[in-house]
C-alpha positions, 0 to 999 in steps of 0.5 A: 500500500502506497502512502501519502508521500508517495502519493504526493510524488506521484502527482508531483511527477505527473503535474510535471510531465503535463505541463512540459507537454503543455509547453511542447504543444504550445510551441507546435500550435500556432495561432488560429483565432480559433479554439483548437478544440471547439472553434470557438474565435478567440483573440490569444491563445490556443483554447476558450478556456481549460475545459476546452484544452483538458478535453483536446489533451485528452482526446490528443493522449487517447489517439496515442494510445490507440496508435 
């Protein structure tokens, strides 16, 4: 059985590993004007909001997984 520190590294380790994948995409998706994941128009970035880019991510790592 795993305790709290462990726990706590491990979700350390994968708060770490989502945010240098955020900043690999960021690098990769250039600006549309639209949100990446409903299309939404947008003045910055590349989603309306954190629903939106939790849901691209998610449907981005399930297609990976399916390769």
């Amino acid at each position: 059985m795993t305790d709290a520190i462990d726990q706590g590294c491990q979700r350390e380790q994968e708060d770490r590993d989502r945010a240098l994948a955020m900043q690999a995409a960021k690098r990769s998706m250039p600006f549309l004007g639209s949100c990446y994941n409903c299309e939404a128009v947008i003045d910055r970035g590349c989603f309306c909001d954190g629903y939106c880019r939790d849901d691209f991510e998610r449907r981005e790592r399930a297609k990976k997984l399916n390769r």
